[in-house]
C-alpha positions as CSV (number, residue, x, y, z in Angstrom):
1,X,15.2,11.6,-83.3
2,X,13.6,8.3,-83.2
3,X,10.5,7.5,-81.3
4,X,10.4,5.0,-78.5
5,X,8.7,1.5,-78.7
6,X,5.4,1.4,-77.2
7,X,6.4,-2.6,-76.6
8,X,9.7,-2.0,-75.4
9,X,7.1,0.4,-72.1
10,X,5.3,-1.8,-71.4
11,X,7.9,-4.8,-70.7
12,X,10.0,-2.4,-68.4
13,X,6.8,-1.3,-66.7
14,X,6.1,-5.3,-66.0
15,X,9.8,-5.8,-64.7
16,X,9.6,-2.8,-62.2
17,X,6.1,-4.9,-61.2
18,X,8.0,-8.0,-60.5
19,X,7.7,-9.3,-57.0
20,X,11.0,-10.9,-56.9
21,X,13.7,-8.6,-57.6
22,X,16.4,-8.7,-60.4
23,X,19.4,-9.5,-59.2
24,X,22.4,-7.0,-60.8
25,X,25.2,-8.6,-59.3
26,X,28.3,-8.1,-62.3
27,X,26.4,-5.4,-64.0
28,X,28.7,-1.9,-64.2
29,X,27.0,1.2,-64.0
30,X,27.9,2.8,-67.9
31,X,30.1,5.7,-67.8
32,X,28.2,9.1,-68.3
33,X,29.8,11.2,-71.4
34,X,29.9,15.0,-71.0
35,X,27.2,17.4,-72.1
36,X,27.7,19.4,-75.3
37,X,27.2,22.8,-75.0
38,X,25.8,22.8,-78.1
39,X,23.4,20.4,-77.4
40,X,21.2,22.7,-74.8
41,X,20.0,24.4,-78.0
42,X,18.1,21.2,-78.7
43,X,14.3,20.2,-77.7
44,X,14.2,18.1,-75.0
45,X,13.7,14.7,-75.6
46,X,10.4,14.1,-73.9
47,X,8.4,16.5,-76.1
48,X,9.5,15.3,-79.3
49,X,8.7,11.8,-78.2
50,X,5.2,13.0,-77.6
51,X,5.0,15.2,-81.0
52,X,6.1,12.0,-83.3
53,X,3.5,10.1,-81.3
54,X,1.0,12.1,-82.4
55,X,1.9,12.5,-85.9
56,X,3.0,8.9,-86.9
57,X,0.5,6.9,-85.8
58,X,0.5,4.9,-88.8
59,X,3.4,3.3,-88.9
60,X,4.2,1.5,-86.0
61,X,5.9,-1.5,-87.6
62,X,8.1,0.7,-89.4
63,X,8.9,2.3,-86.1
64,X,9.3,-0.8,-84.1
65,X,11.9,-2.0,-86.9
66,X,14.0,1.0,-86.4
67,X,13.9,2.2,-83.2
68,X,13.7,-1.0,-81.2
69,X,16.6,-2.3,-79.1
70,X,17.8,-5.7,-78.7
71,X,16.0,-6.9,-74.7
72,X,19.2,-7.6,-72.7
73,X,19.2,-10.9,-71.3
74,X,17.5,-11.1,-67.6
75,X,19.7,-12.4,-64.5
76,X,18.3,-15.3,-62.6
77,X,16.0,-15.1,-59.7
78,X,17.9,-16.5,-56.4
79,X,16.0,-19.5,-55.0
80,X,13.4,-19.0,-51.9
81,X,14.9,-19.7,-48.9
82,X,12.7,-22.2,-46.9
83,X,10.4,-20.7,-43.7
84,X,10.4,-23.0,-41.3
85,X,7.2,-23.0,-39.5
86,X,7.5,-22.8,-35.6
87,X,4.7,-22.8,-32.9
88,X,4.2,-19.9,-30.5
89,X,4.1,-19.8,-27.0
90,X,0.7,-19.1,-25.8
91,X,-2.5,-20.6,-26.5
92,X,-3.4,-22.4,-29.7
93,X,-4.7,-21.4,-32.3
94,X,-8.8,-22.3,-33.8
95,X,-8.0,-23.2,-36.9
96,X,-5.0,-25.3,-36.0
97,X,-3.1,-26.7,-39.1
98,X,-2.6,-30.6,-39.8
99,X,1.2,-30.3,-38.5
100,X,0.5,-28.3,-35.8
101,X,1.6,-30.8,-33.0
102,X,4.8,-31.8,-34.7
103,X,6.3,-28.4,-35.4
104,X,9.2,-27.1,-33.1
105,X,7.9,-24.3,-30.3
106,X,9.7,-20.7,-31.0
107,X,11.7,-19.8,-29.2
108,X,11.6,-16.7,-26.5
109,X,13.3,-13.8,-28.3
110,X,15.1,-11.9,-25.5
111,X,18.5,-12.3,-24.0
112,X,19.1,-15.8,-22.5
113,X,21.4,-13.4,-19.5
114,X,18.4,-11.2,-18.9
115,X,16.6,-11.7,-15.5
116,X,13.4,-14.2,-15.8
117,X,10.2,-12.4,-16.8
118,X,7.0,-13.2,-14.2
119,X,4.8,-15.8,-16.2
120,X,2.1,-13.3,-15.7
121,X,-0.6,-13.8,-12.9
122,X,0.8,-16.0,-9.7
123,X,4.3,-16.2,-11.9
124,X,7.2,-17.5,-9.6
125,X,5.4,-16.2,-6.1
126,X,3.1,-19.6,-5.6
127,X,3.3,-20.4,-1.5
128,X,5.7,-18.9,0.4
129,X,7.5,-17.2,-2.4
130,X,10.4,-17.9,-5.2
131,X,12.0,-21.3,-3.8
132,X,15.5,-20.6,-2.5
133,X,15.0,-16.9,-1.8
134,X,13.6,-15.1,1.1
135,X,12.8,-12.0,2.6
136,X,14.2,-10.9,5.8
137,X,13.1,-7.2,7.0
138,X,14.6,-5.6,10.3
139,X,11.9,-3.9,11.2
140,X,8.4,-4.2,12.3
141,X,5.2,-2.2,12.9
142,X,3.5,-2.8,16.3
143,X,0.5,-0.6,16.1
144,X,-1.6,1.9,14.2
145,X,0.8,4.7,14.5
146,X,3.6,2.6,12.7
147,X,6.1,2.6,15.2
148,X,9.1,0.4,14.5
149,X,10.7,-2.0,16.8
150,X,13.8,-3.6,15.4
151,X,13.8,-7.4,14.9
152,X,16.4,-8.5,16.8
153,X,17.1,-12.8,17.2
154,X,14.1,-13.7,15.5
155,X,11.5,-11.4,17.6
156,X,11.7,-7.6,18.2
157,X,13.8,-5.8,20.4
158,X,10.9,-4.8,23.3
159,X,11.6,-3.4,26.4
160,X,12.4,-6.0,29.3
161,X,10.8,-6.4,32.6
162,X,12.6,-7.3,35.6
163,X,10.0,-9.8,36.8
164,X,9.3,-11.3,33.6
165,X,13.1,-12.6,33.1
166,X,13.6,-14.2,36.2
167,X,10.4,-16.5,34.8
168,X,11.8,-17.4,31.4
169,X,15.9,-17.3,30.0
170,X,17.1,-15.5,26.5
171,X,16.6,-18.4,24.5
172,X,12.7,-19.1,25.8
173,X,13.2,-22.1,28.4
174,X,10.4,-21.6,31.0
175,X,12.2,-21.3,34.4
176,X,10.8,-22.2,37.9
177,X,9.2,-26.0,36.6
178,X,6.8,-24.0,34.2
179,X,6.2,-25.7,31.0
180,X,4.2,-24.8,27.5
181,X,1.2,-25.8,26.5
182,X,2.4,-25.9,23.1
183,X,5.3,-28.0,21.7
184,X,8.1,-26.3,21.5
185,X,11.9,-27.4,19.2
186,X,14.6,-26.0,17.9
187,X,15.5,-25.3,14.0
188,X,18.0,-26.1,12.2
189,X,21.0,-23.5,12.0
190,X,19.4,-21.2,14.5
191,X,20.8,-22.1,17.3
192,X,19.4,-23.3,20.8
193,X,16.6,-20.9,20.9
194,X,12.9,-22.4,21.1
195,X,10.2,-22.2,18.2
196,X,6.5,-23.1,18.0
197,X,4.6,-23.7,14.8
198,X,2.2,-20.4,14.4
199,X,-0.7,-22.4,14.3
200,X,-0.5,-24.4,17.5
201,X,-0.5,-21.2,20.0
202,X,-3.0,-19.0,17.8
203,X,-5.7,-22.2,19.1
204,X,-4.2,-22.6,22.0
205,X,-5.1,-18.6,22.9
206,X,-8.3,-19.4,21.0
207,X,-7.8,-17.9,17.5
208,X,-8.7,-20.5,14.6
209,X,-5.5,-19.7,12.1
210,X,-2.2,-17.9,12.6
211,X,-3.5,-15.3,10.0
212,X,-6.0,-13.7,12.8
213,X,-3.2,-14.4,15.4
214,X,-0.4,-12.3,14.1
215,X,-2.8,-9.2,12.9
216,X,-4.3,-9.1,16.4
217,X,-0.9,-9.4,17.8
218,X,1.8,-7.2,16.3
219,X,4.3,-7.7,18.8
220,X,4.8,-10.7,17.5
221,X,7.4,-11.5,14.3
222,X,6.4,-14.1,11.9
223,X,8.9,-16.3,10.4
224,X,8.4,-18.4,6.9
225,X,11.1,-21.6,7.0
226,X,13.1,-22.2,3.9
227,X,13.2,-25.7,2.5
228,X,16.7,-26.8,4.1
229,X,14.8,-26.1,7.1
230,X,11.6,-27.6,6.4
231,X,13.3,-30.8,5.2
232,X,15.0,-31.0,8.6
233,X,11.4,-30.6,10.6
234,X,10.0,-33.4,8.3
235,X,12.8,-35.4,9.2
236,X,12.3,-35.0,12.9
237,X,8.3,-35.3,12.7
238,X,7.9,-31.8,13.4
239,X,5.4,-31.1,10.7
240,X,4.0,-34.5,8.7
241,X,5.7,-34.7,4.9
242,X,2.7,-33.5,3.3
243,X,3.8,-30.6,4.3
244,X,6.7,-30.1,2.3
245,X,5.2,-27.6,-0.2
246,X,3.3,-25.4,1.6
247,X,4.3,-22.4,3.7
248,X,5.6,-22.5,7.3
249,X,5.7,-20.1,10.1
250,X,6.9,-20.5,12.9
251,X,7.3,-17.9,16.0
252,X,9.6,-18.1,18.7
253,X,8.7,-19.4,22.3
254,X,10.0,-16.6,24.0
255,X,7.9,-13.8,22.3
256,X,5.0,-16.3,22.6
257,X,5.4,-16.2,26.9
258,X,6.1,-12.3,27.0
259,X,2.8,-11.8,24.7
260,X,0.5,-14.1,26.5
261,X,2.4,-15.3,30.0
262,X,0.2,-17.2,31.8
263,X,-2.0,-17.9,28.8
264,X,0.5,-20.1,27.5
265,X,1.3,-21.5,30.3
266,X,0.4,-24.9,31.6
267,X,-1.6,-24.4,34.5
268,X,-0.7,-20.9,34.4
269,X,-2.3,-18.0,36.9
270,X,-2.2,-14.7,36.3
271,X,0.6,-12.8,38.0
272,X,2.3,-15.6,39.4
273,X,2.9,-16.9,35.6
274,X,2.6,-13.1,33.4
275,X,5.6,-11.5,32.1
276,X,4.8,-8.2,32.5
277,X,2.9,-7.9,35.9
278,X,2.7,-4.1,36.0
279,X,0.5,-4.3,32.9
280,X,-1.7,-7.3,33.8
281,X,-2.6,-6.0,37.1
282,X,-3.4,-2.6,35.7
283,X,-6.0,-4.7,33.6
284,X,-7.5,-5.6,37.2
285,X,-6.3,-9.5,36.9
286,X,-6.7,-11.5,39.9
287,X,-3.5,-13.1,41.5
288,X,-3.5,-16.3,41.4
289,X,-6.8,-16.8,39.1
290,X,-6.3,-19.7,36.8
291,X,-5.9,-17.7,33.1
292,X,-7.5,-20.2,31.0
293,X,-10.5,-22.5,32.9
294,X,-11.3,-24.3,29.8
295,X,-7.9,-26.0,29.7
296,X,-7.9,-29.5,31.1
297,X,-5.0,-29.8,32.9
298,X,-4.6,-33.0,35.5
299,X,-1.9,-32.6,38.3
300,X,0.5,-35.4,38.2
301,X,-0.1,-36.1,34.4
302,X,1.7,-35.4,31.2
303,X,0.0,-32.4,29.6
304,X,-1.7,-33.3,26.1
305,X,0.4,-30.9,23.9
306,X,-1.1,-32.6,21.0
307,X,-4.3,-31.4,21.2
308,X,-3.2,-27.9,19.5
309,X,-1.3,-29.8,16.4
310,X,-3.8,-29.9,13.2
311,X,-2.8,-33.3,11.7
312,X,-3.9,-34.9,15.3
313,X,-7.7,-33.4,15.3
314,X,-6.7,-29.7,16.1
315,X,-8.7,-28.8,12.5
316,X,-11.8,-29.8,14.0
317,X,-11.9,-26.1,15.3
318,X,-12.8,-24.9,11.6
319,X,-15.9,-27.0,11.9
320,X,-17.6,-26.2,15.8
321,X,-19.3,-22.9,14.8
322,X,-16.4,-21.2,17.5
323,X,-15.5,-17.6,17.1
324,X,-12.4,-16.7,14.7
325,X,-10.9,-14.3,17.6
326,X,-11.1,-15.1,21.2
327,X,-14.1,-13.5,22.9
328,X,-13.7,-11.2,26.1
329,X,-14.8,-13.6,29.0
330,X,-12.8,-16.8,27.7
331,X,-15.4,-18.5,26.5
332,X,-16.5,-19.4,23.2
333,X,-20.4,-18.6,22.1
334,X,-21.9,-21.8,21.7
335,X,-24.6,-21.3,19.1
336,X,-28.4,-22.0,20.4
337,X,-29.5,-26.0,20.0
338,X,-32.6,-26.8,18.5
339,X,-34.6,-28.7,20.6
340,X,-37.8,-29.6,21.1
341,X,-40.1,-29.1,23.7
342,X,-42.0,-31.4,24.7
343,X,-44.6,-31.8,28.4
344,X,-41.6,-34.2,30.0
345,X,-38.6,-31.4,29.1
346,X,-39.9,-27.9,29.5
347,X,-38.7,-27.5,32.8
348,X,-35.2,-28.5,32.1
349,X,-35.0,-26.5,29.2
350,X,-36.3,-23.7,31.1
351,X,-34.4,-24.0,33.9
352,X,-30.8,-24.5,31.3
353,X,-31.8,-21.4,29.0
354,X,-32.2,-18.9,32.3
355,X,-28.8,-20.3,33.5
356,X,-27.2,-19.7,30.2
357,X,-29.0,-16.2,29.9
358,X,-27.4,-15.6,33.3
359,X,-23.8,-16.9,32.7
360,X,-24.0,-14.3,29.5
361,X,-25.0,-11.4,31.7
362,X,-22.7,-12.0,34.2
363,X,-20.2,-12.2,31.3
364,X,-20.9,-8.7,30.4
365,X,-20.9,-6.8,33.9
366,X,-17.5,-8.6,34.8
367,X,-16.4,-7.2,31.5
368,X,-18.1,-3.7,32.0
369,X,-16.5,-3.7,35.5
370,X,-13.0,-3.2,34.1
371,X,-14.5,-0.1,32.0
372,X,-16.0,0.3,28.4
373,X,-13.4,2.8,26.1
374,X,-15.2,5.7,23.9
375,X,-13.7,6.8,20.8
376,X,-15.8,9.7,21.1
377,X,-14.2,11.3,24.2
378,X,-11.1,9.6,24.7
379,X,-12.3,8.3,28.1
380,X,-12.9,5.0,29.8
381,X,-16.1,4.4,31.3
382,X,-17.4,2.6,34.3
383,X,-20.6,1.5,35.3
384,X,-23.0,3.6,37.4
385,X,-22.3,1.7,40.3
386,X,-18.8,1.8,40.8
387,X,-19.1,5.5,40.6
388,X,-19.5,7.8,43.9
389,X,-22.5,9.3,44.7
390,X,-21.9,11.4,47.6
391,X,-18.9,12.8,48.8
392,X,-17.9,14.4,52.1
393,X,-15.3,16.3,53.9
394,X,-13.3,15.5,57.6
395,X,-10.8,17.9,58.4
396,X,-7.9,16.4,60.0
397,X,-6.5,18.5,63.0
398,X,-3.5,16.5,64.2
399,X,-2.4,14.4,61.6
400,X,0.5,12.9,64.1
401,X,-1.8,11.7,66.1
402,X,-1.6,7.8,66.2
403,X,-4.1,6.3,63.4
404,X,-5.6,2.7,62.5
405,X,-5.1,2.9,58.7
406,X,-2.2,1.2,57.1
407,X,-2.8,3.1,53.9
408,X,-2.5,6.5,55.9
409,X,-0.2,6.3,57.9
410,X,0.9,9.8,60.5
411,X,2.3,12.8,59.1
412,X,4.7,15.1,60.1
413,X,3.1,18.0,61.4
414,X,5.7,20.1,59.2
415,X,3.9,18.5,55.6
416,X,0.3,20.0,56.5
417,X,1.5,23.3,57.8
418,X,3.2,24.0,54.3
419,X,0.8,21.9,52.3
420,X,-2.4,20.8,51.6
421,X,-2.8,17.2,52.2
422,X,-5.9,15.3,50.9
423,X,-6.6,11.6,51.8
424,X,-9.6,9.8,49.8
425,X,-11.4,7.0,51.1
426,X,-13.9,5.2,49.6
427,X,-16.8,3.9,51.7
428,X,-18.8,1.6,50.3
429,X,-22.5,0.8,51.7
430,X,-23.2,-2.0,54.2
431,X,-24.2,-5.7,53.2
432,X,-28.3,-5.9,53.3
433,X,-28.5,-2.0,52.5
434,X,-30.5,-1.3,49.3
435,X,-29.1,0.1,46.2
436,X,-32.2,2.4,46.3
437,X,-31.7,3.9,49.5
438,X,-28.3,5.6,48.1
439,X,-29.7,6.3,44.8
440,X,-32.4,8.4,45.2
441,X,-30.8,11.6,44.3
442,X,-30.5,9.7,40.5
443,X,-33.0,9.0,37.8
444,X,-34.5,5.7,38.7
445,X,-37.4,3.9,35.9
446,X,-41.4,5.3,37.0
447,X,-42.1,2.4,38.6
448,X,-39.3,2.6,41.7
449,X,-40.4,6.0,42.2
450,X,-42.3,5.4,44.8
451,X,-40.0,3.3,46.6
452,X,-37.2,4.4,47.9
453,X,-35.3,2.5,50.5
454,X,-37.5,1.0,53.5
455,X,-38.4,3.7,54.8
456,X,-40.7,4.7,52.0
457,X,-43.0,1.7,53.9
458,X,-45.9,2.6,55.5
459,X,-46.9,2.0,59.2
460,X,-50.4,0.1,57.9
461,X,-47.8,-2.2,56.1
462,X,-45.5,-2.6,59.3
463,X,-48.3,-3.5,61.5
464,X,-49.3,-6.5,59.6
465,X,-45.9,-8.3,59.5
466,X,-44.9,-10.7,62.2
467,X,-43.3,-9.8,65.6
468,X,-40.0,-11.7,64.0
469,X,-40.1,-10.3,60.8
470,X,-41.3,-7.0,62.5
471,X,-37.9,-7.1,64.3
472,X,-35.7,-7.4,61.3
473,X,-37.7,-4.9,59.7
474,X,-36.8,-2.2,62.0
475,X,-33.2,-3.0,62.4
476,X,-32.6,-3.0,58.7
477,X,-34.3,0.4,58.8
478,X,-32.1,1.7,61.7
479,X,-29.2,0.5,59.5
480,X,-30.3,2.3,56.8
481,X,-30.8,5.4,58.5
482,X,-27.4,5.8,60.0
483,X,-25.8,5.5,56.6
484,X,-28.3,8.3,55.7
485,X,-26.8,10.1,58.3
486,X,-23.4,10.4,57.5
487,X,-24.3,12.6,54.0
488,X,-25.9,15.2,54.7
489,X,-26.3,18.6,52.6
490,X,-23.1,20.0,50.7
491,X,-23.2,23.0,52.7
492,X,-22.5,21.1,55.9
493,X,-20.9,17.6,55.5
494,X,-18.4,19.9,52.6
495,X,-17.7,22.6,54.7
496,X,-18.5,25.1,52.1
497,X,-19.0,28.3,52.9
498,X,-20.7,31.5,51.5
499,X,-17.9,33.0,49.0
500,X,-16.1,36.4,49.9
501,X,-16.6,39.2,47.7
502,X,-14.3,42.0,47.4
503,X,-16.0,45.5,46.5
504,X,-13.1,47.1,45.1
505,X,-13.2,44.1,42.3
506,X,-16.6,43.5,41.6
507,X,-19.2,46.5,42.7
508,X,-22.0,46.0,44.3
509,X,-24.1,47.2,41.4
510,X,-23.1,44.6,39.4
511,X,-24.3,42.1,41.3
């Protein structure tokens, strides 16, 4: 059998190395004849190739001659197609080509019907959301322990009081001639009801932004306008037109009045102007006490709503040094002034720093008066002063008898024969009496031990006042002596008695 060309290798090997490929379109696949069983007998092909190419090494143009085939003709290549060169989305490259500029931008490859992909950080949110779509949830958390109120007309669904509706209607008109401090209008395609911007009350109650006013509030519902309405409130000079891309809340007036009442009121007083009176008064507010005395309020004269509205100098809060949150007397802490002493001011300085130390103190004992909450125990507590320090006990023998007292008034003899009836008064000390002639059963600082109401005074020491002042002196002391009087020992002024013990229960030998 005749050996293979060495040439005729090598020019296959380089066509399987091609990088473009051969084309074999109209070539037929040659039809495969049928072995010979008489053929098995012979040597396989490969190992006589290898035995005649060891022993005819010689004659390789001989070989070539004989047992070279004609090359069959190649097919052509197909031409390239052409890449066309796009840019990428994204950033640039470094090394940016010379055509960069001028080539076409590629194009996203997702559906064109699939839902908009967020452009990464901020995407479509921006201020107040996707334009044209909104979020309205039914439900709102009012305190710590997430309780839900539903949101019902704008504002949640609280509980009504009696009182409180006579003083303002459904839609959040102010009846009986009371009027906001705040401007109040209606939106488009809501109706009659009445809104206010968010940021207008929050400084009118003394907050700086609405942000504060809303987290310290909860029973209050926030609402964000949609551009329809927002166009409409620019029309009307609600809000200025600079205003048309950012975010605006409004509230409405109604929730605004049963949050603050008299707060947000002009003029207001607390009870007389307070939605819910039951709560207010169990804060310990004064009826009739003006709610806010900072507010300057002229009767007879339109009421300067405008003050509250940031494009006509309401901003100017950000930049006073004022509190973010309202503080607990009213009053905002005005930051210390620098000023300088000098021998022509020191008196007046003196004289406006102890009146300002004063005003501060007095701040905190009103505020202590109303009582101080502990998280430890769960307990409000009050100041040592408004607490009792002795305590006695009158029984009452005929309680039909006639009596003075319009708090207790007779009883039917029938209620104290079947029960036990207790009646607590409070007495409080005389005017002119000394706090440290009731207080000396507490622990007072070292240096009032020794004196301990007037009659810890010596008789060298009485001698040597006046016969006026002498006088005075003595009825003072008389005065202070028959409140004295009244508590004595807990044995006798409690009508305690020494306790019964039964000897069947508890032997003698145990005690």
């Amino acid at each position: 059998m005749g050996r293979r060309s060495g040439r005729a290798a090598a020019k296959r090997a380089a066509e399987k190395l091609e990088s473009t490929p051969r084309a074999f379109e109209g070539v037929e696949d040659d039809t495969m004849a049928d072995v010979d069983m008489d053929a098995s007998d012979a040597e396989p092909q490969p190992e006589a190739d290898e035995r005649e190419d060891g022993d005819s090494a010689g004659e390789p143009e001989k070989e070539d001659d004989q047992d070279s085939e004609p090359d069959e003709p190649k097919s052509p290549s197909p031409p390239p197609q052409p890449v066309i060169r796009r840019r990428r989305l994204g950033r640039p490259p470094k090394n940016r080509p010379p055509d960069w500029d001028t080539l076409p931008i590629e194009p996203p490859s997702r559906d064109p019907n699939d839902t908009p992909r967020r452009r990464g950080r901020g995407g479509w949110r921006g201020r107040g959301g996707r334009k044209g779509q909104s979020f309205a949830p039914t439900q709102q958390a009012i305190d710590a322990d997430g309780t839900m109120i539903d949101i019902v007309d704008d504002e949640l669904a609280l509980p009504e009081d009696p009182e409180g509706e006579t003083k303002v209607d459904k839609l959040g008109n102010l009846q009986g001639g009371r009027e906001y401090r705040c401007r109040t209008f209606t939106v488009d395609g809501r109706g009659d009801r009445l809104y206010m911007l968010s940021t207008e009350p929050a400084r009118c109650v003394g907050f700086r932004d609405s942000y504060l006013f809303f987290t310290k509030h909860k029973r209050l519902y926030k609402i964000i306008v949609n551009d329809d309405e927002k166009r409409d409130m620019i029309e009307r000079e609600i809000i200025p037109h600079s205003y048309k891309g950012r975010a605006i809340g409004i509230v409405t007036a109604r929730s605004v009045f049963r949050e603050f009442g008299a707060l947000i009121v002009v003029g207001g007083r607390r009870i007389n102007d307070d939605y819910d009176v039951f709560a207010r008064k169990a804060e310990g507010a004064v009826e009739g006490e003006i709610a806010d005395p900072n507010d300057r309020f002229v009767p007879g004269e339109p009421y300067n709503k405008n003050q509250y509205v940031a494009w006509h100098g309401a901003s100017a809060v950000y930049h006073t040094g004022g509190p973010s949150v309202p503080v607990p007397n009213g009053k905002p802490e005005v930051k210390k002034r620098r000023v300088t002493v000098t021998d022509s001011n020191w008196q007046l300085e003196h004289a406006r720093a102890a009146a300002q130390f004063n005003a501060e103190v007095g701040a905190i004992r009103r505020l202590n008066n109303a009582g101080v909450y502990d998280i430890h125990t769960n307990t409000l507590q009050f100041p040592t002063t408004m607490q009792p320090t002795h305590a006695r006990v009158e029984p009452v023998f005929d309680s039909s008898s006639p009596s003075q007292s319009s708090i207790f008034p007779p009883l039917d003899r029938k209620i104290p024969r079947n029960f036990r009836v207790i009646d607590t008064v409070m007495e409080t000390p005389p005017i002119g009496l000394q706090s440290a002639a009731y207080q000396s059963e507490r622990n007072v600082p070292s240096f009032l031990e020794p004196f301990q109401g007037l009659s810890a005074m010596s008789d060298d020491i009485k001698d040597l006042l006046p016969p006026e002042c002498r006088k005075a002196f003595d009825e003072a002391l008389d005065q202070e002596n028959t409140w004295k009087a009244k508590w004595g020992p807990e044995a006798d002024v409690m009508h305690r008695r020494a306790p019964t013990i039964d000897a069947a229960i508890v032997p003698y030998s145990k005690l």
